[in-house]
C-alpha positions in Angstrom: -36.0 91.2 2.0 -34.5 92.4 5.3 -30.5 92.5 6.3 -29.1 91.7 9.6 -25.7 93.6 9.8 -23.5 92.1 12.3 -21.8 95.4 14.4 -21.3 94.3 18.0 -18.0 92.9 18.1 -15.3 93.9 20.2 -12.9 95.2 17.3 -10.0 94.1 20.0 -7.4 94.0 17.0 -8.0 97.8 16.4 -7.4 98.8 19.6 -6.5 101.9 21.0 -8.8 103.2 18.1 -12.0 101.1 19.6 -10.9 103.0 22.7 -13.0 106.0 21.1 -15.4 104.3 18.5 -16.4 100.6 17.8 -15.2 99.1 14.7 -18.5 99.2 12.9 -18.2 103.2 13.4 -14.3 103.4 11.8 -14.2 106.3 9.3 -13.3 105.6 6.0 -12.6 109.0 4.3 -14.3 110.1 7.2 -17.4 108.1 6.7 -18.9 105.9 9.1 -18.3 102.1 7.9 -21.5 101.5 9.1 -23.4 104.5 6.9 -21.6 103.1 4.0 -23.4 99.8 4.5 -26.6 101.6 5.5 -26.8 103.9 1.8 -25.2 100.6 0.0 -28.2 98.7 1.5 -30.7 101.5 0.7 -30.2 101.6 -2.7 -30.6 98.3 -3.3 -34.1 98.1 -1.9 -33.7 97.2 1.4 -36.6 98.3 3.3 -36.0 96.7 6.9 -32.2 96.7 8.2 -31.2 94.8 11.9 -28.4 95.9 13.7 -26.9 94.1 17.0 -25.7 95.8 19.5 -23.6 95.0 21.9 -19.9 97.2 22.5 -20.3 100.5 22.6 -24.0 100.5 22.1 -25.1 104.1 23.1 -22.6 105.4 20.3 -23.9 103.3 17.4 -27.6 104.0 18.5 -26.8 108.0 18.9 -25.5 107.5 15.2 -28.0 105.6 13.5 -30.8 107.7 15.1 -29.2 110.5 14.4 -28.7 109.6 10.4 -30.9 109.7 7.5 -30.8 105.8 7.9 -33.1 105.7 11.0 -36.5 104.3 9.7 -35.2 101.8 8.2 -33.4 100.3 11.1 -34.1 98.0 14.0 -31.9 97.5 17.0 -30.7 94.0 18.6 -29.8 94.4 21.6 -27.0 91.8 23.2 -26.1 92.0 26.6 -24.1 89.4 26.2 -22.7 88.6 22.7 -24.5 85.5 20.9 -22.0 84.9 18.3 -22.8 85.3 14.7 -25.1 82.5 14.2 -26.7 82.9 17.7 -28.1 86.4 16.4 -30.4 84.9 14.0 -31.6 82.3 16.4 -32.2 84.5 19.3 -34.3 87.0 17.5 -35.9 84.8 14.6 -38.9 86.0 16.1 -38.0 89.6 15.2 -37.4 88.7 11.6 -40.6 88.7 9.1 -39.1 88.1 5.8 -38.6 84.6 4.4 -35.2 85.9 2.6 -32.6 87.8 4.8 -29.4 89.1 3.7 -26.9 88.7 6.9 -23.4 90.7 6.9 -20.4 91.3 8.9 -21.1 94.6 9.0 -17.1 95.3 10.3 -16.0 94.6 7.0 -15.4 97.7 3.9 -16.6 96.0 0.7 -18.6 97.5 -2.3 -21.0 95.7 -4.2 -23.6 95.9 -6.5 -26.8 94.7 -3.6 -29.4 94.6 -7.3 -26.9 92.2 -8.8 -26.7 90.1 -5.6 -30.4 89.6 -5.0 -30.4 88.6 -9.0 -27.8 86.0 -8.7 -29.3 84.8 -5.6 -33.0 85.0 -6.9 -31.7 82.4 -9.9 -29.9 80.4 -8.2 -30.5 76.4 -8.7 -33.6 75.2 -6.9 -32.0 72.9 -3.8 -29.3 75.8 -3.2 -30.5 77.7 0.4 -28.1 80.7 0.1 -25.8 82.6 -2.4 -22.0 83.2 -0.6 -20.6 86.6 -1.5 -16.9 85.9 -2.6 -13.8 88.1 -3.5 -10.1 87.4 -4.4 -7.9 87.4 -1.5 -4.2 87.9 -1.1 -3.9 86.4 2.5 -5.6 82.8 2.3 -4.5 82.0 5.6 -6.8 84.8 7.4 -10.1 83.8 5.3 -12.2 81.5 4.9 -11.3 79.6 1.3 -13.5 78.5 -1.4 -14.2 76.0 -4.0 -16.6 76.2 -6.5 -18.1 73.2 -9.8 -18.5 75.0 -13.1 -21.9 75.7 -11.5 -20.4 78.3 -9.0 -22.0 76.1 -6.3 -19.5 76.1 -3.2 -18.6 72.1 -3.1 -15.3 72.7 -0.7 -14.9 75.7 2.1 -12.0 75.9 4.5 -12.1 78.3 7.9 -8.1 79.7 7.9 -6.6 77.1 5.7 -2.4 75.8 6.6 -2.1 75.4 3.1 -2.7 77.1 -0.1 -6.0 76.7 -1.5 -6.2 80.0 -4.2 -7.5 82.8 -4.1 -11.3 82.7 -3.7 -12.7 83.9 -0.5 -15.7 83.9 1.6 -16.5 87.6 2.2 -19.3 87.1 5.1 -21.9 88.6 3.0 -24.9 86.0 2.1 -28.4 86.3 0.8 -30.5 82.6 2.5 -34.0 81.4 2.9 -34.2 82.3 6.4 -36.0 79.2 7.4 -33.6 76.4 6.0 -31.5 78.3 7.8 -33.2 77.8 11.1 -34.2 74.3 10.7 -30.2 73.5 11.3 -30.3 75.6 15.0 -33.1 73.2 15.5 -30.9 70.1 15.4 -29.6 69.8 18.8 -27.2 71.7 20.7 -26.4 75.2 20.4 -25.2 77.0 17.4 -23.1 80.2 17.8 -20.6 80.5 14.1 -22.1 80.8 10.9 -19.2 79.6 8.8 -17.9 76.6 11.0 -21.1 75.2 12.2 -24.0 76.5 9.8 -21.9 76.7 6.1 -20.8 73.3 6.4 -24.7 72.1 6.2 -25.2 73.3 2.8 -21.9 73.0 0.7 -23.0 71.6 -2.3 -26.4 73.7 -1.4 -25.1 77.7 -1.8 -24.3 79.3 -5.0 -21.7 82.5 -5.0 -21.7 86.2 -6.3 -18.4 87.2 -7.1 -17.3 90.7 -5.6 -14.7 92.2 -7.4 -15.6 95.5 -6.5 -13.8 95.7 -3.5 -14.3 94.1 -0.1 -11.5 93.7 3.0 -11.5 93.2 6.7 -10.4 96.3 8.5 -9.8 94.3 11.8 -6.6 95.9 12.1 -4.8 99.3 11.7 -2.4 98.3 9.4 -5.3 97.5 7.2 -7.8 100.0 8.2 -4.7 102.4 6.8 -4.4 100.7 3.4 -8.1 100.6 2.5 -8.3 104.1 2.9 -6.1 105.0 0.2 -6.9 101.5 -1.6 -10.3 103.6 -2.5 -9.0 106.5 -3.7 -9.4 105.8 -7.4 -12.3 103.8 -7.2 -15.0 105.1 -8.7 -17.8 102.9 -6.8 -16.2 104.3 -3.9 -16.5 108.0 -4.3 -19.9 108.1 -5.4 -21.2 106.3 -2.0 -19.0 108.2 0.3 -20.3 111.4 -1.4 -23.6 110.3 -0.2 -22.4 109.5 3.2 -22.2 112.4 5.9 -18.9 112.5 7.6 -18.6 111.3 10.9 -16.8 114.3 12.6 -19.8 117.2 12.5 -19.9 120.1 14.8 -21.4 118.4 17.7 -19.4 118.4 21.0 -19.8 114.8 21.6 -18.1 114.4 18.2 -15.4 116.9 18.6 -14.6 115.3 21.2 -14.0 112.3 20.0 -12.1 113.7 16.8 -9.4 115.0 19.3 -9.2 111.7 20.7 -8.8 109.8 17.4 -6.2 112.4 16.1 -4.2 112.1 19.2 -4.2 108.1 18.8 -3.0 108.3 15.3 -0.4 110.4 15.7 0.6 107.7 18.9 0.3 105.0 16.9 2.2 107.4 13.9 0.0 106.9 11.1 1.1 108.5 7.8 -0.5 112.0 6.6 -1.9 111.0 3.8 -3.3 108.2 5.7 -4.8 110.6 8.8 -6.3 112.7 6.9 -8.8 110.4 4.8 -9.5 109.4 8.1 -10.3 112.5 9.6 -11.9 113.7 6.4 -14.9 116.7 7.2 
């Protein structure tokens, strides 16, 4: 099985902080977001990891060549940005396994990867993909879910007006890359996975529920929570133990650590707060 990790977005709703780094590169406890995903990934028996690239390219390369993560990975390059369904069309070629796991790499969320393969490797025989889903306390930023007694998805709403519960899509799926395809093949161009590919298959994807812990860092009011959000999980400190900190002793880094510290005390982020984030 091979992941695709979705990391060249613009982060624009973090800014100043995607000044200095690009959102798949925010620290959490110091870590790189993206190493977490990379060890995540690596101990569930991922042997082949894509990565996009588009903002801030040379600085997510320099990291990923520079980690213990760099056989495993492959590098898509966008000049231009394909959206997240355009990624899979425009380098299907690229991809050699039948089953791909495809993530918004931008996001924090723990999981058990072993546990999501299983529940995707049992799902029912017409289902095409397994939807990773968590409990959400802001409905009206997510995409919302429906499940039968099954736990096959038979309703999904992108940023519903109105209340629909709790469940979640959390942009994490396991699919059989070629069903997949078949629906880019259908006419005109397909750039969003969840408003023009998901619809296809309700009634076709089964879920794995998260409750781990998974949220969108898109902006710095929650970039700040999740990092004390962790603090007593235990799934948590065991894979950012494993993760080298961002912030070594190169200059290039250094550098950057100044710049990051200055913007947080700009932007007056708590202590507590700045100093998980500038964690050694």
């Amino acid at each position: 099985m091979d992941a695709l990790l979705l990391a060249a977005g613009l982060g624009t709703r973090l800014q100043p902080l995607t000044g200095v780094l690009p959102k798949c590169l925010m620290p959490i406890h110091g870590r790189p977001l993206l190493g977490l995903w990379l060890e995540m990934l690596k101990r569930g028996g991922t042997e082949k990891v894509f990565i996009n690239l588009h903002y801030l390219a040379p600085l997510v390369r320099e990291y990923v060549t520079g980690s213990p993560y760099n056989s495993m990975v492959e590098f898509l390059d966008e000049p231009t940005l394909c959206g997240t369904a355009g990624t899979l069309n425009k380098f299907r070629n690229r991809f050699t396994s039948r089953d791909m796991l495809l993530a918004h790499a931008d996001n924090l969320t723990m999981f058990d990867v072993a546990a999501f393969r299983q529940t995707y490797e049992g799902r029912p025989a017409h289902a095409a993909l397994t939807m990773m889903t968590f409990d959400t306390d802001a409905p009206e930023t997510c995409g919302m879910v429906t499940l039968d007694t099954q736990n096959i998805v038979i309703k999904f709403v992108e940023k519903p007006k109105e209340s629909t519960g709790t469940l979640a899509n959390g942009a994490v799926y396991l699919m059989r890359l070629p069903e997949i395809l078949k629906i880019m093949d259908q006419g005109q161009a397909v750039t969003d996975f969840s408003t023009e590919v998901l619809p296809h298959f309700i009634g076709r994807m089964n879920s794995f529920h998260n409750d781990i812990y998974h949220r969108d860092i898109g902006n710095i009011a929650a970039l700040s929570s999740a990092q004390l959000e962790i603090d007593d999980l235990g799934a948590a400190a065991d894979l950012i133990n494993s993760v080298n900190s961002y912030w070594d002793g190169s200059e290039n880094r250094q550098d950057q650590y100044q710049q990051f510290k200055k913007l947080l005390e700009k932007l007056s982020v708590t202590k507590p707060v700045m100093s998980r984030l500038l964690q050694p």
